[in-house]
C-alpha positions in Angstrom: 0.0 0.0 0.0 2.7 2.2 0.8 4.5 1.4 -2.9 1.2 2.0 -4.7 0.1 5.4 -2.4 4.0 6.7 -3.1 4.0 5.7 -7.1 0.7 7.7 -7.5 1.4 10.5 -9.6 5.3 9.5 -9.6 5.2 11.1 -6.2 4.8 14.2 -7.4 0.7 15.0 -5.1 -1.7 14.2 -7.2 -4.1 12.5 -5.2 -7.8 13.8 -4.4 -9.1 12.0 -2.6 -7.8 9.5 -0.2 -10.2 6.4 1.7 -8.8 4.1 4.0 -11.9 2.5 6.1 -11.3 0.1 8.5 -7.8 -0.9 7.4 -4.4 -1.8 8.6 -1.9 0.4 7.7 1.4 0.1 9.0 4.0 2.7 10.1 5.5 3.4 6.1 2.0 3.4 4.7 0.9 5.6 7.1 3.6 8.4 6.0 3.1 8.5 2.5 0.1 10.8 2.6 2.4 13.6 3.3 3.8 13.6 -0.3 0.2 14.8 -1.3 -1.0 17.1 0.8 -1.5 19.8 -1.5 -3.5 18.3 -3.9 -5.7 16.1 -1.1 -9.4 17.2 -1.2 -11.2 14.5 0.4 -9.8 12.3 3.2 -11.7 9.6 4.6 -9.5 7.6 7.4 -12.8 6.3 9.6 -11.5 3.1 11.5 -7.6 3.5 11.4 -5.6 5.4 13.7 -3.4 7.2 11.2 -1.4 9.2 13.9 -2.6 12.1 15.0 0.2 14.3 13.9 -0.9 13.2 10.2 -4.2 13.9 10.5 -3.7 17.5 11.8 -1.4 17.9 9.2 -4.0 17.4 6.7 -5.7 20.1 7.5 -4.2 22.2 4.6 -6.6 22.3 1.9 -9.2 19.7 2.4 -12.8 20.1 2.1 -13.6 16.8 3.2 -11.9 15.2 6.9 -13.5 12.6 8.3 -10.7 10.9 11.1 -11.2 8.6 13.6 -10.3 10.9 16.9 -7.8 14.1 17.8 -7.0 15.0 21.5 -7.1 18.4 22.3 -3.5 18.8 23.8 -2.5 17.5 20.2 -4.4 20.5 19.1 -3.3 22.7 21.1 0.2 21.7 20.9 0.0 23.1 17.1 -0.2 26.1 15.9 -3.4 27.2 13.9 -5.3 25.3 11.1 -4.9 26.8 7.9 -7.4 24.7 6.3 -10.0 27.4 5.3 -12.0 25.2 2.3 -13.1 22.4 4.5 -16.5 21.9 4.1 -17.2 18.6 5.8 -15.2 17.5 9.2 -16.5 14.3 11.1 -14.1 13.8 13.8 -14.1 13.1 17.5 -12.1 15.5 19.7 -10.6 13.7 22.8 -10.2 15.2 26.7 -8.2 13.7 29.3 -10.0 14.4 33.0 -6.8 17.6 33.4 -8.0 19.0 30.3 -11.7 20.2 30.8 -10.1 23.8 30.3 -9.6 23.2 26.5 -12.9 23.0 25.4 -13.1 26.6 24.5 -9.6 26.8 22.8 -10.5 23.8 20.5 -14.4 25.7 19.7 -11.9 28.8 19.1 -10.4 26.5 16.4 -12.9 25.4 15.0 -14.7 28.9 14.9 -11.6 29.0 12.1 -13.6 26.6 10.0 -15.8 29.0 8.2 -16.8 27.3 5.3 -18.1 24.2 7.2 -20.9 22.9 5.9 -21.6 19.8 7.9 -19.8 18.9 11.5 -20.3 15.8 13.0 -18.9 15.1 16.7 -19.2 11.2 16.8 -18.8 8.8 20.3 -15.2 7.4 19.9 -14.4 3.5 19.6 -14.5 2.0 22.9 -10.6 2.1 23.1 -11.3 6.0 23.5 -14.4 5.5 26.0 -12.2 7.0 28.8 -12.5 10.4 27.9 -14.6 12.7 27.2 -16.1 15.0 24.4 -16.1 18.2 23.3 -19.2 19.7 25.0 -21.2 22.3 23.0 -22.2 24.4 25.5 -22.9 27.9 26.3 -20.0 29.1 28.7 -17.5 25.9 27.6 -17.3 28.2 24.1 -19.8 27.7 21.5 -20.8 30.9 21.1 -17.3 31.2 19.7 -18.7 28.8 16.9 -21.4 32.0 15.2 -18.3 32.3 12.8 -20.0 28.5 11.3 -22.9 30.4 9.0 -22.7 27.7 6.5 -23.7 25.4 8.2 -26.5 22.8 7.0 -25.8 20.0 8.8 -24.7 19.7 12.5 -24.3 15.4 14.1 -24.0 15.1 18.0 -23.7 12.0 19.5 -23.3 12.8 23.3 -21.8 10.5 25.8 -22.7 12.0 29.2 -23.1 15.6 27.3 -25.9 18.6 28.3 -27.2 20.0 25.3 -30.1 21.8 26.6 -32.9 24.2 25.0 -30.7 27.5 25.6 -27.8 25.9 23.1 -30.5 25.0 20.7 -32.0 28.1 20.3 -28.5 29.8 20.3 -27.8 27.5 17.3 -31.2 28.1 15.7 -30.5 32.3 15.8 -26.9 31.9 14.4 -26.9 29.2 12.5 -29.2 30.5 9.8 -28.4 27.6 7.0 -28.9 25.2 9.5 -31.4 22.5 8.0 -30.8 19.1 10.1 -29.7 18.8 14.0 -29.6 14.7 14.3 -27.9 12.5 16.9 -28.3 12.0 20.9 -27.7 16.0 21.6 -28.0 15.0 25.7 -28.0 11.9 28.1 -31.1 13.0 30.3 -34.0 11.5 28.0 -36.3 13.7 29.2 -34.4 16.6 28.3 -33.0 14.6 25.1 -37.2 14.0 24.4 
């Protein structure tokens, strides 16, 4: 896989669009996407743990990211994301139980993402069930996220998350494209109902 990924365009970056779902890669295979990442578009890496360092560095021209998980001290350990064409991200941001303080930096990053079209925060793999989720919340940061007015499309699937009524209506007045709202938004089912 490595071979074929490096031959592609005689390793001169040419490739679009790049699917590996619920694969083993190993280490060299793994590497190779950096060799196109100014012509990736689309990058689809659902079910593999490419490395965490490689999937924020594809954040350079994508419109399409859909990875399996990145912690926020990875994020934060980086400088910013200068993907500004990304139109679709499905990804799972990871907190470890020192790092509750984050959540506002990383909805400060994401705020970056105007051109998003469609976000989907998914539950991580069991591996990842210790820790927790970015929590779109009013006073954790979302109101940083009024920058996202392209939005059609927004997927929460909460683990022990509190999306109440005042965070729906604060995404109903600022996210005017906003079309579909799906997933378990919170883990109270009455409040969820």
């Amino acid at each position: 896989m490595a071979d074929i990924l490096h031959r592609v365009g005689n390793g001169l970056g040419c490739l679009v669009d790049l699917q590996f779902r619920y694969c083993q890669l190993r280490t060299q295979a793994t590497r190779t996407p950096s060799t196109h990442l100014c012509t990736l578009v689309k990058v689809d890496i659902i079910g593999h743990d490419l490395g965490r360092s490689t999937a924020l560095s594809l954040l350079w021209r994508l419109e399409i990211l859909r990875v399996e998980d990145i912690y926020a001290k990875d994020i934060m350990e980086r400088g910013p994301w200068v993907c500004q064409q990304l139109r679709e991200l499905r990804i799972y941001f990871g907190f470890g139980e020192m790092e509750q303080d984050l959540h506002q930096l990383v909805l400060k990053r994401l705020s970056t993402l105007v051109r998003l079209e469609r976000l989907i925060i998914w539950r991580p793999c069991s591996e990842h069930k210790h820790h927790a989720g970015l929590e779109f919340r009013l006073g954790y940061g979302l109101e940083h996220l009024a920058s996202l007015r392209q939005l059609t499309y927004f997927y929460r699937n909460a683990e022990k998350s509190a999306v109440g009524m005042e965070e729906l209506e604060w995404m109903m007045d600022n996210w005017k494209n906003l079309k579909s709202i799906r997933g378990q938004l919170n883990w109270d089912r009455r409040v969820e109902a």
